[in-house]
N, C-alpha and C positions, 0 to 999 in steps of 0.2 A: 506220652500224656494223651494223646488225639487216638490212641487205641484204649487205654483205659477210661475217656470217655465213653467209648462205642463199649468197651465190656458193662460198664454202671449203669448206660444206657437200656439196655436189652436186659440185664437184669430187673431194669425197674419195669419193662413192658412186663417179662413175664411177672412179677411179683404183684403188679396191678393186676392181671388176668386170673390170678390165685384169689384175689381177696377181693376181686368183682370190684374194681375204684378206679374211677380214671388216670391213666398213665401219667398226665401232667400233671399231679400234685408230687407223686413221689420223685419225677425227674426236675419239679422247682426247687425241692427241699436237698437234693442230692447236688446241682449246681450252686446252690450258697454257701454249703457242706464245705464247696472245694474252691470255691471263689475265696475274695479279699477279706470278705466278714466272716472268713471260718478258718478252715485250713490255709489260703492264700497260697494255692497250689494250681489256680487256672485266673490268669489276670488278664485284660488286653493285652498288655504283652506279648503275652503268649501265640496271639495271632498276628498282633500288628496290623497293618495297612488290608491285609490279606482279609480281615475279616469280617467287611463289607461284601465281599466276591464270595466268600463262603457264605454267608448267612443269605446273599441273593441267589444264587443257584439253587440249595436248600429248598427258599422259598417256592422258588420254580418249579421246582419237581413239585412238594407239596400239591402246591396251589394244581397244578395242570394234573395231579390226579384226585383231588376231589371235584375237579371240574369235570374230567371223563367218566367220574363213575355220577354226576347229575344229568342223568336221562331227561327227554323227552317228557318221559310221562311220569318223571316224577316231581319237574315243575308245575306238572297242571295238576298234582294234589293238592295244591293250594296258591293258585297263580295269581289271585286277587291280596293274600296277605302278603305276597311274596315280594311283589311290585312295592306293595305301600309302605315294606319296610326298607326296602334297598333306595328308595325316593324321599319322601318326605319321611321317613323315619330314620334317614341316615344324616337331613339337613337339621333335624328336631335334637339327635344326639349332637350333633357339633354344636350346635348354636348352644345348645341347652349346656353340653359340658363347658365352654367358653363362658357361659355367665356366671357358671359355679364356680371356675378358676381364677375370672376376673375379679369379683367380689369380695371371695373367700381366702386369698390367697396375695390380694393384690399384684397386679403382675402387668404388666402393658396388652393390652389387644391382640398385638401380635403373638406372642405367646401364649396366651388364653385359645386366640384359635387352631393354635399350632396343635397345643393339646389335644382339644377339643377335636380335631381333624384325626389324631393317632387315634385315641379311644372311640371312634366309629366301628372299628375292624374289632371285629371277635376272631374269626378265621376258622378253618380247616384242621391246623394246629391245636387247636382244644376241642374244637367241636366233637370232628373223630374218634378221640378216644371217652368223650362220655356216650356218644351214640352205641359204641363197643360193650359197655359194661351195661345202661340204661335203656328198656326197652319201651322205648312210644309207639303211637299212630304211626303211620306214614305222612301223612300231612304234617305230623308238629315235625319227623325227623326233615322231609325237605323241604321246610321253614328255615329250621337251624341250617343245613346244610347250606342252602342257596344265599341266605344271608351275611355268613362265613365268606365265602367266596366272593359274592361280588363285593360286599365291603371292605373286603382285603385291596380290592384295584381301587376302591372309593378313597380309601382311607391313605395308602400306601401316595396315591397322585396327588391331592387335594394336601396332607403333610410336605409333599417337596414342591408344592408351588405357593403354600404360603408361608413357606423358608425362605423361598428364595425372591416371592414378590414383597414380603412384608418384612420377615424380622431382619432379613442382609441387605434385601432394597428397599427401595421405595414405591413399590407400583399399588398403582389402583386396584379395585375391585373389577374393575370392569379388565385390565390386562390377567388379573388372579384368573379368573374364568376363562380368557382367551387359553392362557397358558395350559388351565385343564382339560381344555377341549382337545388343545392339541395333541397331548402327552396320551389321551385316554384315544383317541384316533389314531395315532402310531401304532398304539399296542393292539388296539383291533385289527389294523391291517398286517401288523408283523403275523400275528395269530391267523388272522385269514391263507395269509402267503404260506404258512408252517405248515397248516392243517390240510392245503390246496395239494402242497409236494407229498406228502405224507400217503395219503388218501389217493393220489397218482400210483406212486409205486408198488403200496398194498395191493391195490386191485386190478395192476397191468399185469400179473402174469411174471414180474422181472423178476422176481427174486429167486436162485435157486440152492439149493444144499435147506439146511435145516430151518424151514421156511418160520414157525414158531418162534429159534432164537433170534430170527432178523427182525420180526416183529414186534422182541420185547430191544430190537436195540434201537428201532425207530419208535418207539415211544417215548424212550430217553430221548433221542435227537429230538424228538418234537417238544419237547420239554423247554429243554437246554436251549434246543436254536430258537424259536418265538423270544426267549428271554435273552437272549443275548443280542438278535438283530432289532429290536425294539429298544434295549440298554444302549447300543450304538448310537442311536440317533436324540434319545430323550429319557434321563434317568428318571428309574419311577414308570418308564412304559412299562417294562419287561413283566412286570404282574399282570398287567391287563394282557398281555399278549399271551401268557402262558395258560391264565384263564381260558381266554377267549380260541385258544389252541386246542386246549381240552374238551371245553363245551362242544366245539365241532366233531371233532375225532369222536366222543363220545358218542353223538348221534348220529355215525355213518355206520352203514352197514362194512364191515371192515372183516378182513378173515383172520384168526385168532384173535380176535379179539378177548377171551376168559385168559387167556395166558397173560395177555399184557394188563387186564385187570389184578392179577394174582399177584405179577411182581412190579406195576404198581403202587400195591397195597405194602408189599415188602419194601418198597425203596422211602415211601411215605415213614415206615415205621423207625428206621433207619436213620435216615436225615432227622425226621422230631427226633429223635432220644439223643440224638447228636446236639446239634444246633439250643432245644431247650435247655441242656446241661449248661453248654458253655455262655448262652445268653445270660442264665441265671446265675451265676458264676458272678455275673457283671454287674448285678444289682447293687447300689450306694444304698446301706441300711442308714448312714448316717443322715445323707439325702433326705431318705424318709422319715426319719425321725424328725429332722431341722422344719417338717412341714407343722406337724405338732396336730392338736388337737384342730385345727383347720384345715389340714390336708385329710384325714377322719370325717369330716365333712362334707368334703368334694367328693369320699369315697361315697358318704352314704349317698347325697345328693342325684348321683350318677344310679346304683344299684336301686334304690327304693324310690325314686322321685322320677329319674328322665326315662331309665329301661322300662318300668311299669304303663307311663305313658303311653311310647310308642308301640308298647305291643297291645295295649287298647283300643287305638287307633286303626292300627294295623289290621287288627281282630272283629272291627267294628261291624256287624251286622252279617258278620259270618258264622252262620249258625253251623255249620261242621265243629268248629271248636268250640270244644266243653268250656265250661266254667274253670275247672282246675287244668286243663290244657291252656288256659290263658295264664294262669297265676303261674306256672309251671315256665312256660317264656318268659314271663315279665321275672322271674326269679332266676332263671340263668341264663348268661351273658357273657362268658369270662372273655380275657381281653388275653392276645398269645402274641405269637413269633413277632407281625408286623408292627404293631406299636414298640414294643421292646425293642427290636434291630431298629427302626428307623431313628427310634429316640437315641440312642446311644451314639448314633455315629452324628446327630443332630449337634448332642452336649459339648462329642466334642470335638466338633467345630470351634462352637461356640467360645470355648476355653481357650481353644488357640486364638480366636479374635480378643481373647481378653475377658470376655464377657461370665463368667465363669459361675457370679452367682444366679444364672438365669437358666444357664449350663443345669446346676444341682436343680433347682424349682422345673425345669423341664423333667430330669431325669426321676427325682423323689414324686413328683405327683403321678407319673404315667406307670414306673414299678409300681407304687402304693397303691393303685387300682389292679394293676394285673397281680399282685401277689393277692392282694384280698379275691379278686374274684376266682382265681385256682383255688388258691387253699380252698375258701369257702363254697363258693356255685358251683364248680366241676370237682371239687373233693367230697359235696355232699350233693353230686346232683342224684344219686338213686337212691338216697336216703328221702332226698325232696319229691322223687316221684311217687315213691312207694307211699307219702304219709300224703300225696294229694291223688294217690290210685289212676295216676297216667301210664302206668306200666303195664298191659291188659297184656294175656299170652294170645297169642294169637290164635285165628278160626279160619282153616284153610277150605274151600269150597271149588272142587274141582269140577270145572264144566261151566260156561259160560250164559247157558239159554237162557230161556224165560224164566223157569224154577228158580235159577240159583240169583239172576237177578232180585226175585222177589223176597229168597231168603234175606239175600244179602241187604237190603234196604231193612229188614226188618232187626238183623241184628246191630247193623251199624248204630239203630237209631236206642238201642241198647245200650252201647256204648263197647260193644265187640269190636276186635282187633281184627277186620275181617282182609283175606287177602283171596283174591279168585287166580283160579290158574286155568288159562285157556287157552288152548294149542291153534286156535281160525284167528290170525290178525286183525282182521276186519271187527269180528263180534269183540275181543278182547279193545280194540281202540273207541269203541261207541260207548263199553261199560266206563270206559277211563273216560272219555266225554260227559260220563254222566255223573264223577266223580269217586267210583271206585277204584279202588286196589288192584291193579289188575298183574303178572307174571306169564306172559308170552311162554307157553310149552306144553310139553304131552305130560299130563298126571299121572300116566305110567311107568314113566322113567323115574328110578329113585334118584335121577342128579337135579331133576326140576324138584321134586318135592323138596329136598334138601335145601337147596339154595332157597323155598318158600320160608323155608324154619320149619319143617314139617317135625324134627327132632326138639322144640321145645312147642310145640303147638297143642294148646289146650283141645281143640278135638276139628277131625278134618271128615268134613262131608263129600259124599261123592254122589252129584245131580247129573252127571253127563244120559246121555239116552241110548247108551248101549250097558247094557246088565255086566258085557265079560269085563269091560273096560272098570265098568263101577267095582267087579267083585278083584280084580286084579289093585285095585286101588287100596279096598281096606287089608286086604292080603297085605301088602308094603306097610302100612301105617300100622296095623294091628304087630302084625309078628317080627318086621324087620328096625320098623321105629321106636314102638312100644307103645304107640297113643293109647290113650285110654279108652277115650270118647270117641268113636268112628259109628259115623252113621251113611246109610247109603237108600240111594232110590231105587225102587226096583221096579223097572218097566214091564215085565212077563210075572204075572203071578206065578207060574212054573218054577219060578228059580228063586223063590224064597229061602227054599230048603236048602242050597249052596250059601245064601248067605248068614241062613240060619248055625249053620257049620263054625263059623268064623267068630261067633260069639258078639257081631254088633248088629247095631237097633235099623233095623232095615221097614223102609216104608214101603207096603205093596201101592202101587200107585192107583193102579186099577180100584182097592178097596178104597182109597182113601176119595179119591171122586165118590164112590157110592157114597161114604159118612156124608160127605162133605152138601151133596144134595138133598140125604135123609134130616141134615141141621137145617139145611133152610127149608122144608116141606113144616118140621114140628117144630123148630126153637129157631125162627128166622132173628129175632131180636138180639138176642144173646151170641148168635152166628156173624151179625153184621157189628154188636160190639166186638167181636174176637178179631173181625177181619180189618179193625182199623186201629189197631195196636200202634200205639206213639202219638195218637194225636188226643192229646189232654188224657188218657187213660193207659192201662196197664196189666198184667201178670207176672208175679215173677215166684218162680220156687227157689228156696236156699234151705241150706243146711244150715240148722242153729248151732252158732259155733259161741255164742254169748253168753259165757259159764254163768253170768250171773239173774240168767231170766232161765236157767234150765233148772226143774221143780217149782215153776209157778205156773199156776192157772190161768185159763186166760180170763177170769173175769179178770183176774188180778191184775194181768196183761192191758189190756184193754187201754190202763193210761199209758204204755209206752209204745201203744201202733197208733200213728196217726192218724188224727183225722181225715177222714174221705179213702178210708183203706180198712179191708178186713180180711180174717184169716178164712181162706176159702177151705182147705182141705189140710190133714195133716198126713205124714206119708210116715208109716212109720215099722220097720221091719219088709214085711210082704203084705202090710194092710195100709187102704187108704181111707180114711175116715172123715167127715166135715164132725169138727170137733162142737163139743159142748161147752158153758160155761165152768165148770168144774172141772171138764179133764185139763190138765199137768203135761208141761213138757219137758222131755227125758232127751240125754244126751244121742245126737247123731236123728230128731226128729228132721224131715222136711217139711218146710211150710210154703206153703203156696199163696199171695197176699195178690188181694185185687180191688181197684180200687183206682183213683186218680194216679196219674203218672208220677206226680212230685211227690205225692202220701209212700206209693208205693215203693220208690225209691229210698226214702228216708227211714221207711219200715224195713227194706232189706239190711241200710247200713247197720241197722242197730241191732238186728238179730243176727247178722250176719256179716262181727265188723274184721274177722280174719278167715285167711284163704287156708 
């Protein structure tokens, strides 16, 4: 039975990866399939006692590699929402789901927060496989990521101390918090101790015979042992230490390190399709049902009322994220591994002290959120992305100097998926300071472009200040990638004609300073609105893809471009023309709209509402 899970399992990864949808809807609907509400082919039973120590380890592994693979620099893509969600957005969900369940549900305190402490944790375990299928920023994916993660230790510590201070004992508020100070300090320091040995051995030189496979077996150990010497001393450490295992390991400089990411990534895959089957297997439909059209309320209350909140909050006066990168968080959330394991082994307890209808109202409200929010938020999240256009393909910008900074400010502020790849550590950690994208490597190498996404990359610039390295670049992207869009600098007027050869839009640099002085000598006005692009004003050219504005005029037009925006030029075949009121637009026109920044945005969506 425990191999025919791992066969269901891996089948629903690949068949998720087929039809582009995140893995954990198909492997929740696959464990009911085969649990008590369906076939009644995978029960507790079936694990027994043993299946609190499988579902922890699991965890472990999980947890401690989406913590290795949260870089450095990909907390500081967004370290100000990051903090406010893992803080007050993690005390805003508990308190907030508590009052939903105390109210709605009727239930004691203690249980209200019990809840309310599980459904904190989204985690790694669902997060993952929509970041896999759903392409965002980098800022909103190490949002989700980090808040996965450390909510998982939030949520996992803060459930087994007010289990055991409130609904089995009697302890105060004030012992509640002693308790989680302690258990969350265990698992930091087991994590620190893990990470200390680990980090020793790799870089003494000890290891000899096939240095790579010792590497990916101390990344297990570090996994496994953080979680077990932290489990020894205080149950419920063992997350935070495996975490906090990870996060270190991750940000050392460590030798193979790409290998122990890779299988990792494979053990990750592995344990979820395992561990979700047989959780889900466990789900009480009747539970859920016996909550009724008031546990429907707790769901919504949670999804539309508290998640929205907090990522407002969170978001508050952080102008990197968009308007639909906000709506786009506040709308997915799903809840995974830890809340389901912890509650089930919670119930039953419970059941055995007797207490058994409190048992089902723990287990029916904490399922009933995490079935709703798979099915629905990670079953439809690139459905969600696509219809609020958070999924940009990316713009890779190879070479870090001053040009590509300046490009790169000007497309982000577009709303481009910009990613820079620069080989000098120094210059690549200043751009990350200043809140770009930045990928440590040589632009030469097809294994750094690769790992940029340079294979689904809407078009990759090449700014570096050497001509062979820029024409070696679009070479790779052009003929071995396939990009479409490759543009490059060209520092020697001389070597036009090599890049001329290659079939992409090459800037002489040398000429374009000449234009660039010849605009401010005759058209300095027009030259100093161009050069301040994003601030209240705009350009934008598209293709009109809006079958039903193709064959009108633009007098006609006129009422669907909004105000403070006009059609500057139309591009059409191998002629560019500033149009008339009478000429008609024909399929495959470009228009070029300028004009206030919000007119002209609103004017792109509607000429140009598909890719």
């Amino acid at each position: 039975m425990v191999a025919g899970i791992f066969i269901l399992g891996i089948l629903a990864q690949f068949l998720a990866r087929r039809l582009q949808i995140p893995s954990v809807l198909f492997l929740i609907f696959v464990g009911v399939a085969l649990g008590s509400e369906g076939l009644g082919i995978v029960t507790y039973d079936l694990f027994g006692e043993g299946l609190s120590v499988i579902v922890g380890l699991s965890v472990a592994l999980i947890v401690f590699d989406g913590a290795f693979q949260l870089r450095r620099e990909r907390l500081r893509e967004a370290p100000t929402v990051t903090i406010r969600l893992v803080t007050l957005g993690a005390v805003v969900t508990l308190a907030g789901t508590a009052v939903a369940v105390y109210g709605l549900l009727d239930v004691p305190w203690s249980i209200a927060l019990l809840v309310g402490a599980l459904l904190v944790a989204t985690g790694p375990t669902v997060i993952t496989p929509i970041l896999e299928v759903v392409r965002v920023r980098e800022h909103v994916a190490s949002v989700l990521e980090a808040e996965g993660i450390i909510n998982d230790v939030t949520a996992a510590i803060a459930s087994i101390v007010i289990y055991e201070t409130m609904v089995i004992g009697d302890a105060g508020a004030t012992a509640s918090l002693v308790a989680f100070a302690e258990r969350l300090g265990f698992g930091l320091l087991a994590g620190g101790i893990t990470a200390g040995v680990v980090r020793f051995v790799l870089t003494r030189d000890l290891i000899t015979g096939d240095a790579p496979q010792v590497a990916r077996f101390f990344f297990l150990s570090a996994a496994l042992g953080a979680f077990a010497l932290a489990e020894a001393v205080a149950a419920e450490a063992g997350i935070a230490a495996a975490a906090t295992s990870g996060i270190l390991l991750g940000n050392m400089k460590l030798p193979h390190e790409e290998t122990m990411e890779t299988f990792g990534r494979d053990l990750t895959l592995i344990m979820l399709s395992f561990i979700f089957i047989a959780l889900a297997a466990l789900i009480d439909i009747q539970a859920m049902l016996a909550l009724g059209v008031w546990g429907v309320a707790v769901v919504l209350v949670i999804v539309l009322v508290i998640r929205p909140i907090v990522i407002a909050g969170a978001t508050l006066g952080v102008d990197r994220f968009t308007m639909p990168e906000r709506f786009f968080l506040g709308l997915v959330g799903p809840r995974g591994i830890v809340p389901a394991s912890v509650a089930t082994l919670f119930a039953i307890e419970l059941a055995a002290e007797g207490d058994a209808a409190m048992a089902d109202v723990l287990t029916g409200a904490v399922f009933l959120v995490i079935f709703f929010t798979v099915v629905l938020q990670a079953g439809l999240a690139r459905q969600i992305a696509q219809a609020l256009s958070v999924s940009p393909m990316k713009t890779l910008l190879i070479g870090g100097g001053r040009v590509s900074r300046a490009l790169a400010e000007r497309l982000e502020k577009r709303g481009e998926h910009v990613i820079v790849i620069e080989a000098n550590d120094q210059v690549a950690r200043r751009m990350r300071d200043d809140g770009f994208t930045v990928q440590v490597g040589d632009g030469t190498e097809p294994d750094v472009l690769r790992k940029a996404g340079v294979e689904d990359a809407k078009q990759v610039i090449a700014v570096t200040e050497n001509d062979n390295d820029n024409l070696l670049i679009c070479q790779l992207a052009r003929s071995k990638f396939g990009v479409k869009n490759v543009y490059a600098r060209v520092n020697e007027s001389g070597n036009m004609e090599a890049f001329d050869t290659l079939d992409v839009t090459a800037i002489d640099v040398p000429m374009a300073a000449a234009f660039a002085i010849d605009n401010e000598i005759e058209r300095p006005a027009i030259t100093h609105w161009m050069n301040v692009l994003g601030e209240g004003h705009d350009i934008q050219e598209v293709e009109i893809t809006a079958n039903d504005l193709v064959g009108q005029s633009i007098r006609k037009l006129n009422k669907q471009i909004p105000g403070g925006c006009i059609v500057v030029v139309i591009a059409r075949d191998d002629t560019t023309f500033v149009p008339s009121a009478d000429d008609t637009l024909k399929k495959g026109d470009r228009l070029t709209f300028a004009g206030d920044e919000r007119a002209v945005q609103d004017a792109v969506k509607r000429f140009h509402p598909h890719d």
